[in-house]
C-alpha positions as a LaTeX table, in Angstrom:
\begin{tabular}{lrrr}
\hline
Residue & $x$ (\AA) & $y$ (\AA) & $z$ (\AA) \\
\hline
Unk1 & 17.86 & $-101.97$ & $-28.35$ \\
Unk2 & 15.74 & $-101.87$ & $-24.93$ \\
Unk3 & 12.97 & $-104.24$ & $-27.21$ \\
Unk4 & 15.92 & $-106.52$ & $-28.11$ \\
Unk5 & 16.80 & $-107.17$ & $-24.45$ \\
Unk6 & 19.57 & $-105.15$ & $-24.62$ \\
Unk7 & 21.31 & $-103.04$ & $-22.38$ \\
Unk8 & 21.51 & $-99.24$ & $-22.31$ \\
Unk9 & 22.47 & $-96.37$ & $-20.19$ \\
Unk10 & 20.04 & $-94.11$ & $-18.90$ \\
Unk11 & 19.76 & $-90.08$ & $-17.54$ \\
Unk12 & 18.16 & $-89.85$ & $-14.14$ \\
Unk13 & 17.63 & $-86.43$ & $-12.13$ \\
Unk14 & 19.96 & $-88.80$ & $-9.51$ \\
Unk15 & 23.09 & $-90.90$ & $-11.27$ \\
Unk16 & 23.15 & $-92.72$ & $-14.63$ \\
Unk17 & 21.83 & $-96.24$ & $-14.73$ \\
Unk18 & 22.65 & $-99.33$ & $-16.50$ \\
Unk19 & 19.08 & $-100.28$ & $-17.96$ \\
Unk20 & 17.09 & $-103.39$ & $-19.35$ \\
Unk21 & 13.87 & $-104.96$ & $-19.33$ \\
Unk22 & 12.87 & $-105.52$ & $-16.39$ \\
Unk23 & 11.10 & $-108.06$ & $-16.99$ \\
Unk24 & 13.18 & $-109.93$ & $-18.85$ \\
Unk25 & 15.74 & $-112.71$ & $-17.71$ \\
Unk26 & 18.20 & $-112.59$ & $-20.11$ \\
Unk27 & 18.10 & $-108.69$ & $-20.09$ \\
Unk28 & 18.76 & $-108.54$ & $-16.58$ \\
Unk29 & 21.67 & $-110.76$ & $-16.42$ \\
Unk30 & 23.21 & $-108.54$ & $-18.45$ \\
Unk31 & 23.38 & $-105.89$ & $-16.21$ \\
Unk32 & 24.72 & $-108.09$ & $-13.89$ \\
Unk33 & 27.08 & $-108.93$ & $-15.90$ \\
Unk34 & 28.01 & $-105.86$ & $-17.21$ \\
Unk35 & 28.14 & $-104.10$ & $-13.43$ \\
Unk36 & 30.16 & $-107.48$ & $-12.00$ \\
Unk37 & 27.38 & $-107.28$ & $-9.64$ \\
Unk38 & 26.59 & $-109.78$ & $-7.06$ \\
Unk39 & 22.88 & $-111.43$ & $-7.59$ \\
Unk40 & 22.06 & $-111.26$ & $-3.98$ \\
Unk41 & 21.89 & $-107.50$ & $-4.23$ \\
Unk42 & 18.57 & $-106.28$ & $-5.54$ \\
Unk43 & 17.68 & $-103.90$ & $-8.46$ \\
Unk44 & 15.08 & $-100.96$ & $-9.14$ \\
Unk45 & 12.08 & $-100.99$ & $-11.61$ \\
Unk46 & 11.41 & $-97.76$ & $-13.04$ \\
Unk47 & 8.27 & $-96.78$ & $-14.35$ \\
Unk48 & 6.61 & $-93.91$ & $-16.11$ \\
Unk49 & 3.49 & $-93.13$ & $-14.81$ \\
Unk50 & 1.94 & $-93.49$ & $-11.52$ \\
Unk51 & $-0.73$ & $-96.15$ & $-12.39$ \\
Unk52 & 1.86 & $-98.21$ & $-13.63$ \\
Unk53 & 2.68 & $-99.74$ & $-10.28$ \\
Unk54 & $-0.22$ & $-101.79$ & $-10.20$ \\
Unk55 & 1.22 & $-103.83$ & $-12.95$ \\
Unk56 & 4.27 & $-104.88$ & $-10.51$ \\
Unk57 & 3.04 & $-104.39$ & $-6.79$ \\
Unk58 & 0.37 & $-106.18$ & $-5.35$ \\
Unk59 & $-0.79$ & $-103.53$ & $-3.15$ \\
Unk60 & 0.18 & $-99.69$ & $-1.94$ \\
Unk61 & $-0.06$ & $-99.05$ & 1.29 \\
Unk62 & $-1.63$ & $-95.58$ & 2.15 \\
Unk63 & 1.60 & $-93.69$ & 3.22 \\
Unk64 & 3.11 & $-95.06$ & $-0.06$ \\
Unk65 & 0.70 & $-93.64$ & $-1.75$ \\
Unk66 & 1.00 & $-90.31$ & 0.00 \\
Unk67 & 4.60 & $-90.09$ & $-0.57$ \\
Unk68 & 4.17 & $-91.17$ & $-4.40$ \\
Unk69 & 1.90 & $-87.54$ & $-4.58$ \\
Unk70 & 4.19 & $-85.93$ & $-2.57$ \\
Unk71 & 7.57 & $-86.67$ & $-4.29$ \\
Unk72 & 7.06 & $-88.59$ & $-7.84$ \\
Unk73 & 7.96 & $-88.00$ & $-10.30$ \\
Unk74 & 11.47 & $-87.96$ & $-7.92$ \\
Unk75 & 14.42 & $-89.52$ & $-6.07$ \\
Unk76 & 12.20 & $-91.84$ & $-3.84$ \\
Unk77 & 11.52 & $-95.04$ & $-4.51$ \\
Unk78 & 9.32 & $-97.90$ & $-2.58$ \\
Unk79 & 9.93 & $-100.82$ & $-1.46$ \\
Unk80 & 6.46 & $-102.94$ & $-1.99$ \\
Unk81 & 5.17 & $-106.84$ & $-2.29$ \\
Unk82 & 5.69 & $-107.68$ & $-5.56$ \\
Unk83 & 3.90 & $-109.81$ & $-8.24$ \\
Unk84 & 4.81 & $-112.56$ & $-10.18$ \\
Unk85 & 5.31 & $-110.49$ & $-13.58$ \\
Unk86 & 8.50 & $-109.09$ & $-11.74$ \\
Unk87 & 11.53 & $-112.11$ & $-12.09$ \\
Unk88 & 13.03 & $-113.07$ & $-8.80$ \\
Unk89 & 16.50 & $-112.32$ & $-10.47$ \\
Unk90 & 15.33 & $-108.52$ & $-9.76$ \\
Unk91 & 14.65 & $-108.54$ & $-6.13$ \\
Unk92 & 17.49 & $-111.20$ & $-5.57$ \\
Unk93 & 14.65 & $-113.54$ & $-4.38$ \\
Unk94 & 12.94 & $-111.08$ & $-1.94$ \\
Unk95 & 8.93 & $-111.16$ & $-2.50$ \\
Unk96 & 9.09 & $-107.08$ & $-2.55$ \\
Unk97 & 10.67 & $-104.71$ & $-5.35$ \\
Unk98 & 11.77 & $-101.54$ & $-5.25$ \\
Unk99 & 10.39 & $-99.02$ & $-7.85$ \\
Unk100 & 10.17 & $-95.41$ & $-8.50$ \\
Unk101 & 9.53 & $-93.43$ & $-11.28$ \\
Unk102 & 12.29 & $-90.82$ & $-12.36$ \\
Unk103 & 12.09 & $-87.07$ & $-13.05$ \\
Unk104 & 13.94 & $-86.96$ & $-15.94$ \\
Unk105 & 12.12 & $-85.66$ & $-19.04$ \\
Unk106 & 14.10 & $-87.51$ & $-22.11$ \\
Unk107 & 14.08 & $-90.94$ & $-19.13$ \\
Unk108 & 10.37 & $-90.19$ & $-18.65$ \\
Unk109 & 9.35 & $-89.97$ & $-22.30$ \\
Unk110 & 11.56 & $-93.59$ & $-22.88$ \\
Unk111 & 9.36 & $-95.35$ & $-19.86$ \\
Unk112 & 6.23 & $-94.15$ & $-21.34$ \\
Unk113 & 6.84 & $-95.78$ & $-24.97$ \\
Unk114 & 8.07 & $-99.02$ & $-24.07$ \\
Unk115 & 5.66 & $-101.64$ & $-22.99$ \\
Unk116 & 7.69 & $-102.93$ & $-19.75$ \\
Unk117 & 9.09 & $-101.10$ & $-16.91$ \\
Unk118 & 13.15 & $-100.77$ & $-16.86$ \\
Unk119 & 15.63 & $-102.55$ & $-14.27$ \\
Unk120 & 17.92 & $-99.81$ & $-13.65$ \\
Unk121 & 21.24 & $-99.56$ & $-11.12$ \\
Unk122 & 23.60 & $-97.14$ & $-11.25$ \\
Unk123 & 25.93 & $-97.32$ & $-14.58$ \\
Unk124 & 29.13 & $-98.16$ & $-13.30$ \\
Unk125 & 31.30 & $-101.14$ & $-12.06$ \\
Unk126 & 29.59 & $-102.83$ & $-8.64$ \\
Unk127 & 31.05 & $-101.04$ & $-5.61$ \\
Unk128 & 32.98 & $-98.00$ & $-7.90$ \\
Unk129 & 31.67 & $-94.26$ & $-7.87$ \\
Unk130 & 28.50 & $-93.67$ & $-9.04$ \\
Unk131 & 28.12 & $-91.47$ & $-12.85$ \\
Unk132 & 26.32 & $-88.41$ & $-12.83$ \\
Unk133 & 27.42 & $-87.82$ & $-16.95$ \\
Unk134 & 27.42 & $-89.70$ & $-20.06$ \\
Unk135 & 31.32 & $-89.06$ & $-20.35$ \\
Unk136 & 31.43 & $-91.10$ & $-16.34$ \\
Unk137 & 29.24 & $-93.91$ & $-18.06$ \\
Unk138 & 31.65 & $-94.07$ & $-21.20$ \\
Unk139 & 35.06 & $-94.14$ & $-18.99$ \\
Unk140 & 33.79 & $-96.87$ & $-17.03$ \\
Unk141 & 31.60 & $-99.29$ & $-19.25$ \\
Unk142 & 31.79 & $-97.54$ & $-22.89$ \\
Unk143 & 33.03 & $-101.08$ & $-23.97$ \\
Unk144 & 30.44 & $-103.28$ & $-22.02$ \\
Unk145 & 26.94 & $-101.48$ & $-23.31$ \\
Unk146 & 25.74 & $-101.30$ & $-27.06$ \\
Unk147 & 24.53 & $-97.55$ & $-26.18$ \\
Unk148 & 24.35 & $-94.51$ & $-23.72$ \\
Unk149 & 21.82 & $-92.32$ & $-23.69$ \\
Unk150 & 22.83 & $-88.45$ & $-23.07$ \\
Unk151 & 20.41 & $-86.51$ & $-21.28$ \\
Unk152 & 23.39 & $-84.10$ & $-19.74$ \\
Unk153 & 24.24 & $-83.81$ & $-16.04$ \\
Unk154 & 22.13 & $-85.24$ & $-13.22$ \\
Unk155 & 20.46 & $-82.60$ & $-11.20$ \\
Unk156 & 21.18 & $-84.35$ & $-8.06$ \\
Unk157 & 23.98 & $-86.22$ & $-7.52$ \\
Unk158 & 23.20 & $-89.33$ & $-5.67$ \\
Unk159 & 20.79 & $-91.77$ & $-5.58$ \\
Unk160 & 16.89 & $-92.43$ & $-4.70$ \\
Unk161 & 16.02 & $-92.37$ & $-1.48$ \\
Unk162 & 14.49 & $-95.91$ & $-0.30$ \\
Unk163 & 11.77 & $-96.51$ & 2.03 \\
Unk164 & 9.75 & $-99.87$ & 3.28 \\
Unk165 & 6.56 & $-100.07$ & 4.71 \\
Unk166 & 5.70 & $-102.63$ & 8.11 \\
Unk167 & 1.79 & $-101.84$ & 8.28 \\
Unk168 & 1.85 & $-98.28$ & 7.90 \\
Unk169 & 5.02 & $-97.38$ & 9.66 \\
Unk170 & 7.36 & $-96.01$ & 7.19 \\
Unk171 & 10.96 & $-97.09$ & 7.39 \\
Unk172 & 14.05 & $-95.30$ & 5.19 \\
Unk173 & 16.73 & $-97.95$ & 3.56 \\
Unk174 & 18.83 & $-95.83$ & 1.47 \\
Unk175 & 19.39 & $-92.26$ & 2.50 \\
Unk176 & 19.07 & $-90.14$ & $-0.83$ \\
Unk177 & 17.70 & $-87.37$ & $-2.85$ \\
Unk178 & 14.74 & $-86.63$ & $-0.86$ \\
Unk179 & 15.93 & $-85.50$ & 2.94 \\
Unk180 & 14.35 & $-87.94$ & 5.55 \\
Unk181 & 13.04 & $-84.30$ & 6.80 \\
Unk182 & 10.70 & $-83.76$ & 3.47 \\
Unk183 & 9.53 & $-87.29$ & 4.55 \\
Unk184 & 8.24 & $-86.90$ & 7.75 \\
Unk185 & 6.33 & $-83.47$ & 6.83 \\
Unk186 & 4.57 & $-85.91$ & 4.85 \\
Unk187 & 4.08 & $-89.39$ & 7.11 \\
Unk188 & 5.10 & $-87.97$ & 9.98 \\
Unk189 & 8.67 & $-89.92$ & 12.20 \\
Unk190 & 10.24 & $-92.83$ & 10.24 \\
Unk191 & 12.99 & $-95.03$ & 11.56 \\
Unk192 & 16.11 & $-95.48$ & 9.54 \\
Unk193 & 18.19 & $-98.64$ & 8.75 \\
Unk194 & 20.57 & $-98.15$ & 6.72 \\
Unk195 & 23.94 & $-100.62$ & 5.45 \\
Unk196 & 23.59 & $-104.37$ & 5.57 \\
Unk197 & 26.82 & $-106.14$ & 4.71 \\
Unk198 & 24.84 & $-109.62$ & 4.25 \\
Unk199 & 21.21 & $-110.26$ & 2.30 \\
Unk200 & 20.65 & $-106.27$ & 1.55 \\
Unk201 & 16.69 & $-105.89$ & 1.60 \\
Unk202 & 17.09 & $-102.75$ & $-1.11$ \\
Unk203 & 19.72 & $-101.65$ & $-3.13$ \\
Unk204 & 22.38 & $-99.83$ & $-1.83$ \\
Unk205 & 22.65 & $-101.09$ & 1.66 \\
Unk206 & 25.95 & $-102.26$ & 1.78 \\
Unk207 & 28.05 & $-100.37$ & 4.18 \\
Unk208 & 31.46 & $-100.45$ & 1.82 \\
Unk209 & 30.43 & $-98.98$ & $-1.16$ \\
Unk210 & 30.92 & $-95.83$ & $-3.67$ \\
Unk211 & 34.23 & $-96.15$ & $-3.01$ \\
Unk212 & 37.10 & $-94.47$ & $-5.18$ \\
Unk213 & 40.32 & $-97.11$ & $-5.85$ \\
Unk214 & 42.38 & $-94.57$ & $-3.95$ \\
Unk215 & 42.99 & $-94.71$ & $-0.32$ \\
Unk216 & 40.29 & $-92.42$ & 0.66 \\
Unk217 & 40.01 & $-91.17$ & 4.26 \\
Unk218 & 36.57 & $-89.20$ & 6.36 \\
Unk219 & 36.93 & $-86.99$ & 9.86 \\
Unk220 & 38.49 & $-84.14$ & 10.99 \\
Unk221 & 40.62 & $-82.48$ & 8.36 \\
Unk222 & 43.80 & $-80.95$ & 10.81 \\
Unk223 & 43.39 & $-84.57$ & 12.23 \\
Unk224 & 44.29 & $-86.20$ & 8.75 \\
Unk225 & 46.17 & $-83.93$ & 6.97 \\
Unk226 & 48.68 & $-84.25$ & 10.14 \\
Unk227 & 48.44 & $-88.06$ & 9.86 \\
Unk228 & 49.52 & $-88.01$ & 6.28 \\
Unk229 & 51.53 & $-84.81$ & 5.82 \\
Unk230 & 54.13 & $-87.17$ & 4.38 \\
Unk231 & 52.14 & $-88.05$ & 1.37 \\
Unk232 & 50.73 & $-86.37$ & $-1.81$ \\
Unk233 & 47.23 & $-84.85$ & $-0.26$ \\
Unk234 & 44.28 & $-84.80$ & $-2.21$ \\
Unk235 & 41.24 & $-82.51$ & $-0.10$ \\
Unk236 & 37.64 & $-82.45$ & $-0.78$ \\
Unk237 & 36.60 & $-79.73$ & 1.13 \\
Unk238 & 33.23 & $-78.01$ & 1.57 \\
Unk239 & 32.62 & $-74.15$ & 2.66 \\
Unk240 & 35.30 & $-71.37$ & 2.53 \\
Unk241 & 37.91 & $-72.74$ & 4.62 \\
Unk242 & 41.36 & $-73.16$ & 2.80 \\
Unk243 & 43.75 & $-75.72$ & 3.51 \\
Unk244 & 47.64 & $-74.84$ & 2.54 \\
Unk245 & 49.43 & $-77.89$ & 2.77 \\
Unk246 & 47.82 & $-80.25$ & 0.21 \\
Unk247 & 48.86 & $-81.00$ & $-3.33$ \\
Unk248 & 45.04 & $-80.73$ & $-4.82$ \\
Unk249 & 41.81 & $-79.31$ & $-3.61$ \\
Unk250 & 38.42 & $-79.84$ & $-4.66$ \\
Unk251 & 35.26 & $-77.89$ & $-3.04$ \\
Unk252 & 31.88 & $-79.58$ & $-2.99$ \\
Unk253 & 30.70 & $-76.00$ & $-2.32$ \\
Unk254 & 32.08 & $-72.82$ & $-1.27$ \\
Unk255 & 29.31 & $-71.03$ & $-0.63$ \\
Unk256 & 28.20 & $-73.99$ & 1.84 \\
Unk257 & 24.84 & $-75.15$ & $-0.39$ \\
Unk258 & 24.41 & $-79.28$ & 0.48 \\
Unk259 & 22.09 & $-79.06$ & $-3.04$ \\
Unk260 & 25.61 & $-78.06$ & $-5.06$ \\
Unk261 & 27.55 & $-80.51$ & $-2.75$ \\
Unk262 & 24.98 & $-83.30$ & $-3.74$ \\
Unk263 & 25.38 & $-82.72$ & $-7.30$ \\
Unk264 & 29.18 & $-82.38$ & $-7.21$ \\
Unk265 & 29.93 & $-85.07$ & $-4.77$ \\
Unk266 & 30.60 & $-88.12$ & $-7.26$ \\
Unk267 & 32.15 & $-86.34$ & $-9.87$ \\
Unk268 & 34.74 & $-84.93$ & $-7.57$ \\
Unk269 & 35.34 & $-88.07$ & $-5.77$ \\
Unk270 & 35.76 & $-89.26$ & $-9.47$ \\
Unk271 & 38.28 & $-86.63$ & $-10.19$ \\
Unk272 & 40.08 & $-86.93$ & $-7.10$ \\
Unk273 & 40.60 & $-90.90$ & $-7.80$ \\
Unk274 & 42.16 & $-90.21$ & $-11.15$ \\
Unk275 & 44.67 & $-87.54$ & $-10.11$ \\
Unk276 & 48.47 & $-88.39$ & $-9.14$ \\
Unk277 & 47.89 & $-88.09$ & $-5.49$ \\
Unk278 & 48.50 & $-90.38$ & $-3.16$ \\
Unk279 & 45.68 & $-90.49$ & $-0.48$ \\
Unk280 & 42.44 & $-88.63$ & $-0.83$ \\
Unk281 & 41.00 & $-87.17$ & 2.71 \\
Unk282 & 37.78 & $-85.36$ & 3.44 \\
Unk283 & 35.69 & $-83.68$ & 6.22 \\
Unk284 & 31.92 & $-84.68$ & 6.53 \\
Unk285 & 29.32 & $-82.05$ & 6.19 \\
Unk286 & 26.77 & $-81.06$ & 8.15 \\
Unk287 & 24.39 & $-83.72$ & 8.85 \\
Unk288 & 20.92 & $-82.59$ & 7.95 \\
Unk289 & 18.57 & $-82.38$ & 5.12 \\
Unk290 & 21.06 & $-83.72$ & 1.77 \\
Unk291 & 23.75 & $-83.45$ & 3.74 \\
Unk292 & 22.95 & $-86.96$ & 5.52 \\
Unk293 & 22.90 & $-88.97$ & 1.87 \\
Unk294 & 26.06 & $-87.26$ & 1.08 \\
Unk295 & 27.86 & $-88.02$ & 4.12 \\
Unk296 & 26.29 & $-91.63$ & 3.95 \\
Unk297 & 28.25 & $-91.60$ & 0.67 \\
Unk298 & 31.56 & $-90.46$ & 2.21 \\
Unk299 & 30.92 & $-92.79$ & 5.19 \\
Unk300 & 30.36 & $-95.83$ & 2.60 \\
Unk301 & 33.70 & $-94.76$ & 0.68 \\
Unk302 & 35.66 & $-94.62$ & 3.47 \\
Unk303 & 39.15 & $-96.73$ & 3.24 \\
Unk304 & 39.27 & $-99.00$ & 5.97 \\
Unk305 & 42.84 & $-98.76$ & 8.01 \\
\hline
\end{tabular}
């Protein structure tokens, strides 16, 4: 199907994406299409071996390089000058293109037998949660794509982290799967810019995003639960703390781990939305290592009063 220009939905070790040839026109407008997804905001190329990336980029800077030892096959992908081979529909007209190469083995083995590298966003509508499942993929666009691809639950729960290069100075996008921390043991301090309402320069920057269709509300729990004790509460809570006066409760992780909360993050905020409560509230979690993609996430979902 991938060979026909078709689309397909892929397994990552991060979400599931909506893939096509990357560089392909016509294949690429479909996941547009298929996502409702604006063309000013950029895709990802993924690859399947290293040496690949000299097909697409027409150079790699040395930290690049460095952090392509240290973390692919992984959640990290690089922003780099890109060559002509890669469509302008891709990068929304940008002259760079992010790409990464996943660490999934049944994604991995797909890369390396097709002859072009696969456009690949996350597989749901533009601006919805993001699917960690085949079943999330099928709820939300089992009409719109010819085929999904089941390579069972992704190991971590949100998406690539994205870093640019000015010179050698290394600077993060998209918080993600690899903690900013694990970065800087490698290149040593990077700046962060993350969210970019207008002409995103990587995917994901836009600072309303991820977002469930319920009202969905981030801060201090006693705070919020106060503010809407009149309503049907749904909590999304992390740790052992229990909360009494809610309707549902869903844990990210009671023993506290930011790796479970990663991984459980978008499927709860999934369940949460298609419950019969009313408002959805939750507390952010502590904001190191994972825990800063995941409370980017919450952050980016927030309802706006």
């Amino acid at each position: 199907m991938l060979s026909q220009n078709e689309i397909v939905a892929i397994p990552t070790e991060t979400v599931y994406g909506l893939a096509a040839n990357a560089l392909n026109i016509g294949a690429v407008l479909k996941i547009f299409e298929a996502k409702n997804r604006p063309h000013f905001d950029p895709l990802i190329v993924h690859i399947g071996n290293k040496a690949d990336i000299d097909r697409y980029v027409l150079y790699v800077p040395v930290t690049a390089q460095k952090l392509m030892d240290a973390f692919w096959p992984g959640p990290l992908t690089l922003v780099l000058p890109k060559k002509e081979i890669v469509p302008d529909l891709v990068t929304s007209g940008l002259p760079e293109v992010a790409i990464r190469m996943p660490n999934h083995p049944l994604t991995l083995e797909l890369l390396r037998l097709l002859p072009f590298p696969l456009a690949a966003p996350s597989a749901n509508p533009f601006g919805y949660i993001s699917p960690t499942t085949a079943k999330h993929v099928e709820e939300q666009l089992g009409d719109k794509i010819p085929y999904i691809l089941d390579g069972g639950p992704a190991n971590i729960g949100v998406e690539s982290t994205i870093v640019r290069f000015e010179d050698e100075k290394v600077i993060v996008l998209r918080l993600g799967g690899i903690p900013v921390e694990e970065i800087e043991k490698i290149v040593g301090k990077v700046e962060v810019q993350v969210n970019q309402n207008i002409n995103p320069i990587a995917p994901g920057q836009l600072s309303s995003h991820y977002a469930p269709r319920k009202p969905f509300y981030v801060g201090d729990i006693a705070d919020l639960l106060n503010e809407f004790k009149d309503k049907k509460i749904g909590l999304i809570n992390f740790g052992k703390a229990l909360y009494s006066n809610t309707s549902w409760q869903w844990n990210l992780s009671p023993e506290a781990d930011l790796h479970d909360a990663a991984k459980n993050l978008f499927r709860i905020l999934r369940e949460a939305d298609t419950s019969d409560v009313d408002v959805i509230i939750a507390g952010y979690v502590p904001d190191e290592g994972l825990g800063k993609a995941i409370n980017d996430r919450l952050k980016r979902g927030n309802y706006k009063l």
